[in-house]
TORFIVEX-185013 format. One record per atom (N, C-alpha, C): residue in three letters; x, y, z. Coordinates in pm, whole numbers, padded with zeros to 5 digits, always signed. Example, Ala and Ser with C-alpha at 12.3 -4.5 7.8 and 13.67 -1.06 7.14 Angstrom:
BEGIN
ALA+01319-00569+00780/ALA+01230-00450+00780/ALA+01320-00330+00780/SER+01285-00225+00708/SER+01367-00106+00714/SER+01290+00003+00787/
REM end
This chain:
BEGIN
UNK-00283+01609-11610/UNK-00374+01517-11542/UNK-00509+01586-11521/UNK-00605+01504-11538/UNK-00768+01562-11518/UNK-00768+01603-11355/UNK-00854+01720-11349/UNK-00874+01728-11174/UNK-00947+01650-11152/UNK-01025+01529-11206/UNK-01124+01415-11139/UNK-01043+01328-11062/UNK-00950+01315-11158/UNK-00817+01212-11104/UNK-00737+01255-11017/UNK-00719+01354-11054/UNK-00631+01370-10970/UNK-00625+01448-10819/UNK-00787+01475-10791/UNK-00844+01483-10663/UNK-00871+01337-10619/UNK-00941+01240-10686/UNK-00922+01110-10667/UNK-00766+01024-10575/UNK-00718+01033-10655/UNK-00563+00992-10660/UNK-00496+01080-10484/UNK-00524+01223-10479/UNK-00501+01242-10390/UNK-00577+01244-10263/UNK-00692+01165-10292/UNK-00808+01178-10136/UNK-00729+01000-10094/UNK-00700+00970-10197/UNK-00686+00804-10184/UNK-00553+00754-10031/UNK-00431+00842-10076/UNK-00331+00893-10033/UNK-00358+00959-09914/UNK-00433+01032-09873/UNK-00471+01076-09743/UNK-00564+00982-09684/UNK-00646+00885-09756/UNK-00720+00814-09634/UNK-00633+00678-09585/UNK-00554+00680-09688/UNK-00438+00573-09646/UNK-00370+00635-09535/UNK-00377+00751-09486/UNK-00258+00831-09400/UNK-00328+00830-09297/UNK-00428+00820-09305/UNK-00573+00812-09184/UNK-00598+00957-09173/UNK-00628+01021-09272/UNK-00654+01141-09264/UNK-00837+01139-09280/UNK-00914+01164-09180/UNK-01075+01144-09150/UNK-01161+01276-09265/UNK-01076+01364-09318/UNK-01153+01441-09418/UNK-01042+01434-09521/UNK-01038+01375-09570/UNK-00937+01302-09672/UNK-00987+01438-09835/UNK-01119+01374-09830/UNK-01162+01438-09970/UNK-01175+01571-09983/UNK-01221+01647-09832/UNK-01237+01775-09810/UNK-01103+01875-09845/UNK-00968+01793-09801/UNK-00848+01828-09758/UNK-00788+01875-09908/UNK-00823+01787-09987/UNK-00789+01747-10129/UNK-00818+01888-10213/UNK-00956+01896-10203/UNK-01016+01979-10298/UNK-01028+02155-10257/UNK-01004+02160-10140/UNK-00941+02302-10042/UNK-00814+02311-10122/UNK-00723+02231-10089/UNK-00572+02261-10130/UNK-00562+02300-10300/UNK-00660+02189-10332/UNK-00624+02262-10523/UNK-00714+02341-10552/UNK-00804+02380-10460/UNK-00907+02526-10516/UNK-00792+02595-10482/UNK-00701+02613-10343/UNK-00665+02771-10326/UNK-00569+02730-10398/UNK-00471+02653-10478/UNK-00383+02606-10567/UNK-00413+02689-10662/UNK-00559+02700-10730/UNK-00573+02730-10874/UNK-00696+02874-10853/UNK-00643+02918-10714/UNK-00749+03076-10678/UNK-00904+03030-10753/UNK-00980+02933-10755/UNK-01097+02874-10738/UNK-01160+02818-10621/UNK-01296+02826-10679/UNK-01396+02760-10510/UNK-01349+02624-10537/UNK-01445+02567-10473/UNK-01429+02400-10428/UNK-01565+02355-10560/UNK-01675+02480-10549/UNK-01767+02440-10682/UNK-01724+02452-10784/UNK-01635+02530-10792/UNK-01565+02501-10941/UNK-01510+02433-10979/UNK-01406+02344-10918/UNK-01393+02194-10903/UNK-01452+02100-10979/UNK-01590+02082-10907/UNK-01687+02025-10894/UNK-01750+02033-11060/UNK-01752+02162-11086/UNK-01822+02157-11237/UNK-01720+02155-11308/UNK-01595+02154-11311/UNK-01488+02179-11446/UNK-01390+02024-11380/UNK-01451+01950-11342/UNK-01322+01827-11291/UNK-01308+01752-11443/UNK-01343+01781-11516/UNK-01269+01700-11696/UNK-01194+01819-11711/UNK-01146+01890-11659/UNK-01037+01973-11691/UNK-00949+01924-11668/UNK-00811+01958-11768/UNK-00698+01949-11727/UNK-00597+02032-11627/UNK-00487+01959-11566/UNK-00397+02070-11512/UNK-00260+02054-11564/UNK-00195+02174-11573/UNK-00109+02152-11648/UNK+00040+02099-11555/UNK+00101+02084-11594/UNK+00195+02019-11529/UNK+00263+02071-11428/UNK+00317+02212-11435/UNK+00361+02277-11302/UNK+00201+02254-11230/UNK+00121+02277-11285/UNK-00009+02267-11159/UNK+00018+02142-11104/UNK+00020+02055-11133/UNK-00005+01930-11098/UNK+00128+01876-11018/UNK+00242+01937-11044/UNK+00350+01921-10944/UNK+00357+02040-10817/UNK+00270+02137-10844/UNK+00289+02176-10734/UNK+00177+02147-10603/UNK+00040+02092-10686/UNK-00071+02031-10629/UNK+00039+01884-10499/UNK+00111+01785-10571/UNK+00177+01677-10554/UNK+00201+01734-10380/UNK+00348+01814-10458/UNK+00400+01901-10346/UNK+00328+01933-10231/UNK+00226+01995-10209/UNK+00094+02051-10129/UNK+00037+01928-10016/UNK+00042+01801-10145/UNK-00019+01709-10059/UNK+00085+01615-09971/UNK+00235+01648-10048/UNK+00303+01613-09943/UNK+00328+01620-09786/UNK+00283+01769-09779/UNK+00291+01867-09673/UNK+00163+01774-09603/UNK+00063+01771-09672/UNK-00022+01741-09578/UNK-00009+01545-09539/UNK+00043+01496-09589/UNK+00065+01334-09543/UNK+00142+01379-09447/UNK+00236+01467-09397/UNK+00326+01446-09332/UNK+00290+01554-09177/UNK+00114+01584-09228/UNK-00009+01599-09105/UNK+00017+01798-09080/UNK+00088+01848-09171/UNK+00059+01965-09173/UNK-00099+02004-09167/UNK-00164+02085-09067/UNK-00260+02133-09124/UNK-00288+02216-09227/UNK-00411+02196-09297/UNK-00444+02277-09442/UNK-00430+02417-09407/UNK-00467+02444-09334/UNK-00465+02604-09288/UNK-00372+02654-09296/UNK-00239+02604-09281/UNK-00079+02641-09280/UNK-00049+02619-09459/UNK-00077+02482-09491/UNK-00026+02494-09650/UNK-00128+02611-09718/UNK-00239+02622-09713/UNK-00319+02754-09821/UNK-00286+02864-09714/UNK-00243+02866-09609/UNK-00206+02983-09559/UNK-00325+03102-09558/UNK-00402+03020-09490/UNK-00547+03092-09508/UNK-00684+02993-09418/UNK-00751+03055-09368/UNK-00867+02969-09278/UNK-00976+03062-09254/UNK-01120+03011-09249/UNK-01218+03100-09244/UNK-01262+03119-09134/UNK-01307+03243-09048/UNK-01336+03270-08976/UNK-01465+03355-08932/UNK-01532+03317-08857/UNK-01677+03387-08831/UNK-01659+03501-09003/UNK-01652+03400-09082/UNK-01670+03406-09227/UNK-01635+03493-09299/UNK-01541+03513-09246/UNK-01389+03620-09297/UNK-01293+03483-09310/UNK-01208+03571-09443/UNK-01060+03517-09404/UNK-00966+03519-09354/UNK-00910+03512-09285/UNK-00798+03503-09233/UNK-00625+03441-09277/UNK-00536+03497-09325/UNK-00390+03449-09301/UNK-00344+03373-09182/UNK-00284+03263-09208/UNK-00255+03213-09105/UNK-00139+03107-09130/UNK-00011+03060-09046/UNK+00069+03011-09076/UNK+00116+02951-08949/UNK+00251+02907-08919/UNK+00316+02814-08828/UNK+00290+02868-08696/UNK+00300+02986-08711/UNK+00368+03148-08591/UNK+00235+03139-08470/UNK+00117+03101-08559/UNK-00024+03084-08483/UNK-00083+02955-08485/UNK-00202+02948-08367/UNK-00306+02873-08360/UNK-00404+02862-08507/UNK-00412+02790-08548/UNK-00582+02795-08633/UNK-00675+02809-08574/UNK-00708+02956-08604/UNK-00872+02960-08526/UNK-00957+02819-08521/UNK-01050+02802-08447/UNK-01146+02742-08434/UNK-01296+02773-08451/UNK-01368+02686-08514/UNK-01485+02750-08530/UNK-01585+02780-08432/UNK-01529+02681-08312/UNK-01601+02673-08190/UNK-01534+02832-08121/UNK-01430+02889-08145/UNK-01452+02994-08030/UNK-01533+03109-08129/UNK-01567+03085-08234/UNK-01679+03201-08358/UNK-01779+03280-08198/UNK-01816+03176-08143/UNK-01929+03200-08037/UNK-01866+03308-07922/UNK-01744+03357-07920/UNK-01677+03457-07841/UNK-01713+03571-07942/UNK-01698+03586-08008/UNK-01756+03697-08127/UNK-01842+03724-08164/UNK-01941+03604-08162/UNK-02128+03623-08149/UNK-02172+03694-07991/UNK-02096+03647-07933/UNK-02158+03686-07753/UNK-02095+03871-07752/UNK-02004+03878-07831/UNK-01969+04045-07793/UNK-02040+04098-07934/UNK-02026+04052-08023/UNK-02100+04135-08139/UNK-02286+04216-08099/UNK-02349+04119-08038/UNK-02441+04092-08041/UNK-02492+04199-07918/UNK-02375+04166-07784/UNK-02424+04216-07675/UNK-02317+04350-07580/UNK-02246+04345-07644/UNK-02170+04488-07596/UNK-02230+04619-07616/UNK-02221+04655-07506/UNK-02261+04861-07471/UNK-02224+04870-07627/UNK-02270+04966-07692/UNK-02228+05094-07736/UNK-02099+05161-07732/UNK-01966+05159-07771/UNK-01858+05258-07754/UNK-01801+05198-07658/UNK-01819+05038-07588/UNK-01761+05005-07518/UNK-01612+04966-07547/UNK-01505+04945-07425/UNK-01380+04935-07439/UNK-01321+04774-07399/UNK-01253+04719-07495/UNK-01287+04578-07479/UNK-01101+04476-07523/UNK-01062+04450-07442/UNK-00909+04373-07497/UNK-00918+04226-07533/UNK-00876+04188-07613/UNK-00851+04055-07643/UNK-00730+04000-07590/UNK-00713+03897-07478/UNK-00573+03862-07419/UNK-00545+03726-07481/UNK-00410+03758-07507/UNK-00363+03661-07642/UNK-00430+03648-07758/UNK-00423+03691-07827/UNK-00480+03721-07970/UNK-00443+03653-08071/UNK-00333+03605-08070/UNK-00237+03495-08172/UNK-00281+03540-08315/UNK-00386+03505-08385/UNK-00400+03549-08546/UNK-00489+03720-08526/UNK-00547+03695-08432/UNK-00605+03832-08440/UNK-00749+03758-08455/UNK-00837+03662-08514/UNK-00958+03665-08521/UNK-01035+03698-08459/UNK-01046+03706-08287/UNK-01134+03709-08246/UNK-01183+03901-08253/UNK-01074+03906-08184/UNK-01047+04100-08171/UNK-01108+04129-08331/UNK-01031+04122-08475/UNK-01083+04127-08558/UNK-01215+04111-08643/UNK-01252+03996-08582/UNK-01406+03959-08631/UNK-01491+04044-08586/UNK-01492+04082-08407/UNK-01557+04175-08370/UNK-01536+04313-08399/UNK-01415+04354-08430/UNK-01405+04525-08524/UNK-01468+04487-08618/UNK-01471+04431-08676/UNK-01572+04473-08849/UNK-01707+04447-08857/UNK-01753+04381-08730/UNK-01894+04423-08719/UNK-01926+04510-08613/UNK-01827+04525-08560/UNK-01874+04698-08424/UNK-01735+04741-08437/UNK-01738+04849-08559/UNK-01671+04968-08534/UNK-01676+05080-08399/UNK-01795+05052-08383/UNK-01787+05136-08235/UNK-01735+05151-08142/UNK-01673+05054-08113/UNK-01620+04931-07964/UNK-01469+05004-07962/UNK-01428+05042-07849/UNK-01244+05027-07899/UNK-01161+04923-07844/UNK-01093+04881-07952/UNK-00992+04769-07914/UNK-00896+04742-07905/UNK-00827+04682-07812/UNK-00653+04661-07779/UNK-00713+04450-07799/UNK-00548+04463-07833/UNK-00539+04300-07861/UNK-00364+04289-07824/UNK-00334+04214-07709/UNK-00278+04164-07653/UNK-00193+04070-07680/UNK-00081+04064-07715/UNK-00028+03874-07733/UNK+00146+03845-07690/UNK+00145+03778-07657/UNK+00277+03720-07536/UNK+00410+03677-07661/UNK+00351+03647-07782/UNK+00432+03595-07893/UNK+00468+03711-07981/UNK+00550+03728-08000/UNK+00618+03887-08138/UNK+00551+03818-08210/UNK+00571+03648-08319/UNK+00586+03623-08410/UNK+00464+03624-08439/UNK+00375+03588-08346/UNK+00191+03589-08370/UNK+00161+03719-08378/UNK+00229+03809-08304/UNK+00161+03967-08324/UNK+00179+04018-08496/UNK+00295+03978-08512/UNK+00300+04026-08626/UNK+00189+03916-08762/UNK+00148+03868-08725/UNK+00010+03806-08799/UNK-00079+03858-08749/UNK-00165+03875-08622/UNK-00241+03953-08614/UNK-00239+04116-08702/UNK-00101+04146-08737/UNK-00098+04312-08746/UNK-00130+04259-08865/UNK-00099+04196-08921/UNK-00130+04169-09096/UNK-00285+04163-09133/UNK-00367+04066-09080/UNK-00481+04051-09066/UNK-00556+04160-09057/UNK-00504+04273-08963/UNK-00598+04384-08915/UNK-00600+04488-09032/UNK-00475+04488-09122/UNK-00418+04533-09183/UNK-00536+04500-09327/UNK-00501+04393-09354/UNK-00559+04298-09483/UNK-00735+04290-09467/UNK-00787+04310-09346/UNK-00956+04278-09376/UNK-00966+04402-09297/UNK-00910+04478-09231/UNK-00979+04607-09182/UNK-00891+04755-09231/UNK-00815+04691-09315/UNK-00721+04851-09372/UNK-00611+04897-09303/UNK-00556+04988-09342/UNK-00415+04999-09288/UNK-00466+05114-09206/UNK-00569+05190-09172/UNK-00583+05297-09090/UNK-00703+05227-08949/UNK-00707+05078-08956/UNK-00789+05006-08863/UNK-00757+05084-08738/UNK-00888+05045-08607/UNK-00889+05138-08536/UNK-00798+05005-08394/UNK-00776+04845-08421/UNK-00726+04829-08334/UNK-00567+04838-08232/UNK-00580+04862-08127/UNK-00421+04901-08050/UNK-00408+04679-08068/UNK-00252+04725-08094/UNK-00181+04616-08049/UNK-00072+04629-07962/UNK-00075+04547-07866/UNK+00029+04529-07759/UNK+00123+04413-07748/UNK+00248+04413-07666/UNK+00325+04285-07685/UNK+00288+04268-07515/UNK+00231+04192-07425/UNK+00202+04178-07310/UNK+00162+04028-07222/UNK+00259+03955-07156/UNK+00200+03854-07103/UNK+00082+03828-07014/UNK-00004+03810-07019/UNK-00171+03832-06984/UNK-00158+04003-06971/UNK-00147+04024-06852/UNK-00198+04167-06746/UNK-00051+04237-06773/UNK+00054+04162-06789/UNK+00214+04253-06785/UNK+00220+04399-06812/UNK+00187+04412-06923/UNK+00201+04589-07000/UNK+00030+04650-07015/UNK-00072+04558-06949/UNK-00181+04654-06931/UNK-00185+04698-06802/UNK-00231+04873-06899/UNK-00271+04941-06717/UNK-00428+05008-06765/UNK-00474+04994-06878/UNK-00624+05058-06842/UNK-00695+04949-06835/UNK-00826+04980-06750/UNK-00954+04879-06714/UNK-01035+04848-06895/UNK-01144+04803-06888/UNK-01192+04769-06982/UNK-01327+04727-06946/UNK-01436+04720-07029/UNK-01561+04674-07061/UNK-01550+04553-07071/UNK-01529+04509-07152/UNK-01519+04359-07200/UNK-01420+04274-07231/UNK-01399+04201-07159/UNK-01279+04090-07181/UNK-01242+03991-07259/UNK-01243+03952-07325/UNK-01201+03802-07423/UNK-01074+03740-07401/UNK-01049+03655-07439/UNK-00924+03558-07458/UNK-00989+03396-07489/UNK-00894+03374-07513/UNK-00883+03190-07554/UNK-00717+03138-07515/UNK-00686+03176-07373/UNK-00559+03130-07309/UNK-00567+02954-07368/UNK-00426+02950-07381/UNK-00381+02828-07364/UNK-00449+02727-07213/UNK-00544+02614-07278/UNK-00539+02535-07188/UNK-00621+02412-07169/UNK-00482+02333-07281/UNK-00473+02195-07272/UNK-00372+02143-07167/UNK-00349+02056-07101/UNK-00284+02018-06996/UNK-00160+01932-07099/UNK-00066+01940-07017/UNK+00061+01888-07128/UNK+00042+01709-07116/UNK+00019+01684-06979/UNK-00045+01543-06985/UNK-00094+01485-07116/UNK-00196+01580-07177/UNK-00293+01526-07243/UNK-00202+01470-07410/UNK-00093+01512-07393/UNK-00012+01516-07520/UNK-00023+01407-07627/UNK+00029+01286-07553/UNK+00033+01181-07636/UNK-00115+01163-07683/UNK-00202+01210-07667/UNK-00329+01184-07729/UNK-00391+01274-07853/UNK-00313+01353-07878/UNK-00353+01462-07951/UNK-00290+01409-08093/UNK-00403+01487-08205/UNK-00382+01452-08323/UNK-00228+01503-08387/UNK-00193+01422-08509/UNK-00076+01454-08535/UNK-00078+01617-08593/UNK-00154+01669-08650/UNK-00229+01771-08651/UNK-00176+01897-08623/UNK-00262+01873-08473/UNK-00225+01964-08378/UNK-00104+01980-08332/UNK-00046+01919-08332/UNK+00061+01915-08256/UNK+00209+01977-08338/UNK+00123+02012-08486/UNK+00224+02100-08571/UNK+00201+02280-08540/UNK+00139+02289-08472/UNK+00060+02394-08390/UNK+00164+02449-08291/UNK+00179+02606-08271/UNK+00263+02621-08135/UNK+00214+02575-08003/UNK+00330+02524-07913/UNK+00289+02430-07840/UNK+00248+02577-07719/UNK+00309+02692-07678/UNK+00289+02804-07667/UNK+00138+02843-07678/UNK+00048+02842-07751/UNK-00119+02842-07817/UNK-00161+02749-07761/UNK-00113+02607-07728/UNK-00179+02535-07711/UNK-00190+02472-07555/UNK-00058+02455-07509/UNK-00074+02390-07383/UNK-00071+02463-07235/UNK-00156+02519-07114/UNK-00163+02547-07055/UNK-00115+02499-06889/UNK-00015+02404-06859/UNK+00057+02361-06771/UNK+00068+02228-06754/UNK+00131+02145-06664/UNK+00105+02035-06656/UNK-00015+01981-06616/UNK-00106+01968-06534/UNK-00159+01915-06475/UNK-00331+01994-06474/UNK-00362+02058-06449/UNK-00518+02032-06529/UNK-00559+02144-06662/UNK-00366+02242-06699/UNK-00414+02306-06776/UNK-00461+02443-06774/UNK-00477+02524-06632/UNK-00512+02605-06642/UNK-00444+02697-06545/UNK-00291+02687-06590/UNK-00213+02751-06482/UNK-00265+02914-06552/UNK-00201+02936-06730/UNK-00269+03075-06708/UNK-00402+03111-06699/UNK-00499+03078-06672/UNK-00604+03135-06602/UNK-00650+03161-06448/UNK-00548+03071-06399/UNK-00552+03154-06240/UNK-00462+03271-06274/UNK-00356+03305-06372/UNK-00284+03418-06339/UNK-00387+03505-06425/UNK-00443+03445-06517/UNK-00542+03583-06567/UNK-00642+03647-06471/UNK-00675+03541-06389/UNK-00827+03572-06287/UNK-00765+03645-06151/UNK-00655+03622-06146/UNK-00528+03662-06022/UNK-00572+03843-06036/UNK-00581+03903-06159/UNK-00511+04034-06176/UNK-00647+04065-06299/UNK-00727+04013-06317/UNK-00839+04057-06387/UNK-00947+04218-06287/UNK-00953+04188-06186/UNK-01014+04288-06083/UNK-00975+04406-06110/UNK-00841+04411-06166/UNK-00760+04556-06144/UNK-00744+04596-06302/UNK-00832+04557-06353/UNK-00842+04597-06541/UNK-00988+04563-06591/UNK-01109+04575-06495/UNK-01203+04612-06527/UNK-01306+04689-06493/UNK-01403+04741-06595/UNK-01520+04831-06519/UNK-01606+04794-06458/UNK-01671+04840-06367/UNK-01803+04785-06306/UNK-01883+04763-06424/UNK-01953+04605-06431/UNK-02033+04541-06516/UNK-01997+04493-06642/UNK-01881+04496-06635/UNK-01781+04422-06791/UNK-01822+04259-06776/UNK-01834+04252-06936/UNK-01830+04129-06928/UNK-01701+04023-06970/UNK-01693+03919-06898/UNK-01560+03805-06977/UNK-01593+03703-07051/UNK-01537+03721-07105/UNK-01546+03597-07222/UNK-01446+03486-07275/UNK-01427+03381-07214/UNK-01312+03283-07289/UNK-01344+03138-07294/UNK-01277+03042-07357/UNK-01260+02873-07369/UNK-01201+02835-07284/UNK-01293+02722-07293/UNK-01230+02562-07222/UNK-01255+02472-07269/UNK-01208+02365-07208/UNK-01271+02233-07162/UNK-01421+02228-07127/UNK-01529+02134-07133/UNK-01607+02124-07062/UNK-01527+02085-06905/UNK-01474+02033-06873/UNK-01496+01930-06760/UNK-01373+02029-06679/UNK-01340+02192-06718/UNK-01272+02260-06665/UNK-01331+02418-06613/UNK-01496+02361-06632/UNK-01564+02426-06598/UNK-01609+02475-06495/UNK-01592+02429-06436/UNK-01600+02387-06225/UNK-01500+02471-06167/UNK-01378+02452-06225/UNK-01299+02496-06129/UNK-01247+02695-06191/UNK-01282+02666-06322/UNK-01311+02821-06380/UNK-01460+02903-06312/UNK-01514+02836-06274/UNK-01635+02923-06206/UNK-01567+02984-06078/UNK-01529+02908-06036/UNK-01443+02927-05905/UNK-01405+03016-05861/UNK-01253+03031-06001/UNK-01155+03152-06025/UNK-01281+03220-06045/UNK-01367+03250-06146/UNK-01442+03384-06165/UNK-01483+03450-06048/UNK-01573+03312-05939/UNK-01626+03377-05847/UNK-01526+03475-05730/UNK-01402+03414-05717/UNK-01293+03455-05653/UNK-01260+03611-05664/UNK-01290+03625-05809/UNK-01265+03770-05887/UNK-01406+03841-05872/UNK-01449+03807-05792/UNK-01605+03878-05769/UNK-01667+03881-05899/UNK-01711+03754-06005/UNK-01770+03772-06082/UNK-01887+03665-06078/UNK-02004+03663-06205/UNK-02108+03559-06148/UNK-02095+03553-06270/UNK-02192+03383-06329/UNK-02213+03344-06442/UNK-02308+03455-06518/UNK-02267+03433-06681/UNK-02352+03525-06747/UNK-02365+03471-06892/UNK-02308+03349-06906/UNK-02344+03276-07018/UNK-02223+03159-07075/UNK-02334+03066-07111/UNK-02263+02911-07066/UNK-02286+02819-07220/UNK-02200+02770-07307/UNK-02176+02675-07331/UNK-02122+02604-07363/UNK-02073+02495-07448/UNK-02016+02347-07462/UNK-01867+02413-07384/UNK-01847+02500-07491/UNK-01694+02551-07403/UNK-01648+02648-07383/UNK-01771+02762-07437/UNK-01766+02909-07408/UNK-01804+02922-07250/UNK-01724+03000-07153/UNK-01753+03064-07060/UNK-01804+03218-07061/UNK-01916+03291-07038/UNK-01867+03421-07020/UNK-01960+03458-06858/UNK-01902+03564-06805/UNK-01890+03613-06666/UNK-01937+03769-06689/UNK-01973+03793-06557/UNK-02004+04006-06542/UNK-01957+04011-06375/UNK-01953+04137-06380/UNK-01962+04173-06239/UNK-02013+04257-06163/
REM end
């Protein structure tokens, strides 16, 4: 079958599924199908594919009618423009928390000491080692099965002699040194919010994703509970939300003797 058609044929099939990037979805899956860009596609679509291609392309798009995210079938997602591995075990980064990695790349001391709490694929901790080798880093995560994707990652874009510590630790549990700089992206969607969420997401660990019943941010009072006693004078924090969970996260910060230090859509970050 020609790839004109048969990117055709399969965008058709996903917008019937109500899939809103139907065509995008299509031509991702049979680039990393056939280890090509998406422009190559684009200029060679009177090409043929040969028949295992084209049944295993089929296959691929099965996965995704049945609302797998793409990130799980190519087993791969880009990140503050790295790649990343990524599968069931983790969250799919987001491009919106990239801006936790711009705010420490950009603005961390020198040789500063900095943990990532919950780390799930490793991106964030990761993105920031390979543009500040300087920095030292521990990365944190409550899940074995996600740690061991993070270790891969650190492994695969920063080498097998990378300089980050990994820990198995529920927020604060197994840390005892302070730190410079803080990050995380805790779980915290409210379980309420469930029935509203895309079919999508919800193939996602629910673990990554949902942060208590009711407004969502049970672990971040336990992070902000025990944050005081694992940092240095003038560290900065850095994590996601909600907009409209913004209010009551200032709160917790201020509680923890910290003040605002940079604000947007859903990046929080804090000093003290």
């Amino acid at each position: 079958m020609i790839i004109k058609a048969t990117l055709t044929e399969a965008t058709e099939k996903l917008k019937t599924n109500g899939s809103p990037s139907a065509r995008l979805d299509a031509e991702l899956i049979l680039a990393k199908l056939l280890n090509k860009s998406r422009e190559w596609l684009i200029a060679h679509d009177d090409e043929k594919l040969s028949t295992e291609q084209a049944r295993a392309f089929e296959g691929l798009i099965k996965r995704r009618l049945d609302h797998e995210p793409v990130g799980y079938i190519n087993e791969s997602i880009e990140f503050y423009g790295i790649d990343f591995y990524i599968d069931k075990r983790v969250l799919s980064p987001r491009v919106e928390t990239e801006a936790i990695a711009e705010e420490v790349i950009n603005k961390a001391p020198k040789g500063a000491s900095l943990i990532d709490i919950g780390t799930g694929s490793g991106a964030i901790a990761i993105a920031i080692a390979k543009h500040r080798p300087d920095l030292k880093i521990t990365a944190s995560e409550v899940s074995p099965e996600a740690l061991e994707v993070a270790k891969l990652n650190a492994e695969k874009i920063l080498g097998n002699d990378h300089f980050i510590k990994f820990i198995m630790s529920d927020i604060w549990e197994n840390v005892a040194a302070k730190f410079d700089i803080v990050v995380t992206n805790l779980p915290y969607v409210s379980e309420s919010y469930k029935p509203n969420m895309k079919p999508e997401v919800l193939k996602e660990p629910a673990v990554a994703l949902f942060g208590g019943k009711d407004d969502g941010l049970d672990l971040y009072r336990r992070f902000y509970k025990d944050l005081p006693d694992h940092i240095e004078s003038s560290a900065l924090i850095y994590h996601e939300s909600d907009p409209w969970q913004h209010d009551e996260l200032k709160k917790l910060a201020k509680s923890a003797g910290l003040k605002p230090a940079f604000e947007n859509y859903l990046i929080l970050g804090f000093s003290n």
